[in-house]
Each structure stands twice: as structure tokens, then as C-alpha cells.
SENULO-977452 format. One record per atom (N, C-alpha, C): x, y, z; residue in one letter. Coordinates in steps of 0.001 Angstrom, whole numbers, padded with zeros to 6 digits, always signed. Layout:
XYZA ...
% end
This chain:
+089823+045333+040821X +089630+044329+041844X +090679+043221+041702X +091051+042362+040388X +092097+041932+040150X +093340+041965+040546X +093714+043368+040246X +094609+044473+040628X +094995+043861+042176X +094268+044422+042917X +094086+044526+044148X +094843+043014+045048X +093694+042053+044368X +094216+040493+044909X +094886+040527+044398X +096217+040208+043264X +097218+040367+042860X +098635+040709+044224X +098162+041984+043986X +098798+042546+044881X +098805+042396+046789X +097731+041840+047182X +097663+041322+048042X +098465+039636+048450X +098093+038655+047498X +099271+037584+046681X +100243+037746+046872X +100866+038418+046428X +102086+038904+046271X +102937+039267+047737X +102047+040168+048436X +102440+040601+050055X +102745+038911+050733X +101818+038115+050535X +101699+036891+051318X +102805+036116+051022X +103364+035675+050411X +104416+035132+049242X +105540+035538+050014X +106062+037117+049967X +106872+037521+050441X +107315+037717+051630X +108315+037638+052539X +108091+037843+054061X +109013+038853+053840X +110305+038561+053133X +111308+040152+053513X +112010+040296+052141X +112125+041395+051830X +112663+042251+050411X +113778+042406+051161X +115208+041812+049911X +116487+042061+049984X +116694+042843+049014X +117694+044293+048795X +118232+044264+047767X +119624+044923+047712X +120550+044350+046618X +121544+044673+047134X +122277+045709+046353X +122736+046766+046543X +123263+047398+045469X +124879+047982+045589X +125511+047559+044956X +126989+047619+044733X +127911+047296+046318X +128957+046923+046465X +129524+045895+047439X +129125+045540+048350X +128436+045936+049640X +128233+045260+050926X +126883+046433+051197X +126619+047160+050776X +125381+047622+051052X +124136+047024+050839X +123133+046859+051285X +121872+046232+051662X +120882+046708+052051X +119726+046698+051483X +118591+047315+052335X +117682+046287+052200X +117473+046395+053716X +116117+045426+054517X +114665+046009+054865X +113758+045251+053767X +112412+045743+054525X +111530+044486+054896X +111253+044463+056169X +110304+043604+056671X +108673+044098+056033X +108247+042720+055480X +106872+042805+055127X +105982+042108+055996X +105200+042718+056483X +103812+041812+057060X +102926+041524+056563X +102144+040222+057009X +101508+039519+056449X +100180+040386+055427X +099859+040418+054515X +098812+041152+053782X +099170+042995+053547X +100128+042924+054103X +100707+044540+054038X +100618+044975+052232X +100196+046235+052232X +099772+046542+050819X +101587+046804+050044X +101341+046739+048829X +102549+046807+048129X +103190+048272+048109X +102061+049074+047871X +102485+050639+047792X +102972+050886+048856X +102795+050476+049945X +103685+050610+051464X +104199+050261+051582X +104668+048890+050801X +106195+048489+051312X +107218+049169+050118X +106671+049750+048943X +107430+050485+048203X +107873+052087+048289X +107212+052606+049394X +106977+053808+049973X +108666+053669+050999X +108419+052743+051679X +109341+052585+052442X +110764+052227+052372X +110808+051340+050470X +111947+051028+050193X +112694+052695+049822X +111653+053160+049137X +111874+054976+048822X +112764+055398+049631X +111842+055236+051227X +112203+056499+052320X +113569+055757+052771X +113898+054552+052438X +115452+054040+053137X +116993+054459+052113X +116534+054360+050759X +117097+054670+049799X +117531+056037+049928X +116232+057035+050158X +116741+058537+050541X +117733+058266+051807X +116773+057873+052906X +118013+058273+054201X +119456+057344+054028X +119598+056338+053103X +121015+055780+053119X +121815+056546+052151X +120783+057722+051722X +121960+058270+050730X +122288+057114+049690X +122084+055952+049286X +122438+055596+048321X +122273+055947+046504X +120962+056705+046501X +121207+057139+045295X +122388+058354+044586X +122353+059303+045722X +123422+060364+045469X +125138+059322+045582X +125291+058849+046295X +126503+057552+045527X +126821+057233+044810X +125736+056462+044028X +125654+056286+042864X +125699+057092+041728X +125084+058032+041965X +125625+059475+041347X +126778+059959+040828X +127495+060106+042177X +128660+061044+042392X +129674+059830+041687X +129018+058658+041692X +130519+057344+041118X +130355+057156+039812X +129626+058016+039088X +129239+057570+037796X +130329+057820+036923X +131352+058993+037368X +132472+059424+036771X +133559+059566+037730X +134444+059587+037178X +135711+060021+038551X +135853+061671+038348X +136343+061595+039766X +136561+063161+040043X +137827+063028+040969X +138460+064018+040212X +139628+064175+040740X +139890+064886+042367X +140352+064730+042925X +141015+065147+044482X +140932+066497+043935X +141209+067368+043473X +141880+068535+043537X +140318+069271+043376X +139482+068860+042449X +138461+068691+041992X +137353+069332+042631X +137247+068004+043638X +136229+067987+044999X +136716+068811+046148X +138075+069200+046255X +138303+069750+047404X +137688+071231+046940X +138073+071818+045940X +137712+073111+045775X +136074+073355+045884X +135502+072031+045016X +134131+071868+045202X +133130+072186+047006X +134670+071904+047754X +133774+071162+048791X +134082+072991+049506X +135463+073612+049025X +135706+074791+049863X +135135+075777+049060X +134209+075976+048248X +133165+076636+047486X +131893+076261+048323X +131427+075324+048615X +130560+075011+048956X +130543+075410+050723X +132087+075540+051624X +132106+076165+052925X +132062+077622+052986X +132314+078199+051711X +132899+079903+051878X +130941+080366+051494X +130091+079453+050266X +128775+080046+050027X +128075+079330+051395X +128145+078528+052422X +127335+078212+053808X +127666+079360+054970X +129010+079927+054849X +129482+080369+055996X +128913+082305+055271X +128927+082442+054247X +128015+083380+053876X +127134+084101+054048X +125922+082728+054081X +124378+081988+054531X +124286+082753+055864X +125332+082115+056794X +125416+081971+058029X +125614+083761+058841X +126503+084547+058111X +126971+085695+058584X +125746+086446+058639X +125343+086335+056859X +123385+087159+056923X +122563+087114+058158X +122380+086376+058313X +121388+085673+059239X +121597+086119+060376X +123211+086061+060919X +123612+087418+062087X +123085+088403+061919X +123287+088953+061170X +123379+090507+060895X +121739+090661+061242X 
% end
């Protein structure tokens, strides 16, 4: 029950979650008034997935060379276009 008001507190307090992660990227979530916490953390989730920002962060953790990624990327067109011929057939 504690728990609960706590977390309700907390919603009221807040009107909008900034956060910023590495140069000019930003994610905005509007909170409403008494809105539960697990929902507005649900949602920071689902923006994080669709901005792709975690796989970014990822892929920058090391450098990769040009020559690298291109082969990466024409490995990755020759096993889709593969995919694609099956599926004709």
C-alpha cells in the first residue's frame, strides 16, 4: 500500500521525463496527472525500441571498420535475397 502512494507521489511531482542520451538525441514522455509509474516506464521501453537507440549504442561500443560492415552488410543481402527466392519457388 506504501508502495503504491509512493508511486502515485511521484507521478504528481512529475509532468514530463527528459532523457538524454549521447549528442542531440532525446526522448520525450508526457506524464499525466496520477498516471501509474509502470506505464510511463512501459512506454519509455516501447520509444527506446522504436528509436533504435539501444542497437546504436551497441554497434558504437567498438569501431568497425568500412571494409568490415560492407561485407557484413553484403552477407546479410546475398542470406535475405536467398530467404526471398524459397518462398518463390
Amino acid at each position: 500500500m506504501d508502495n503504491n502512494r509512493n508511486q502515485r507521489t511521484l507521478c504528481q511531482k512529475l509532468t514530463k521525463i527528459s532523457i538524454f542520451i549521447k549528442k542531440k538525441l532525446m526522448i520525450h514522455i508526457e506524464i499525466k496527472k496520477g498516471e501509474n509509474i509502470d506505464k510511463v516506464l512501459k512506454k519509455y521501453k516501447y520509444k527506446v525500441i522504436k528509436t533504435k537507440q539501444l542497437d546504436n549504442l551497441r554497434n558504437k561500443q567498438e569501431f568497425v571498420k568500412k571494409s568490415v560492415q560492407k561485407r557484413k552488410n553484403k552477407l546479410k543481402a546475398i542470406y535475405t535475397h536467398k530467404i526471398k527466392s524459397k518462398e518463390q519457388d
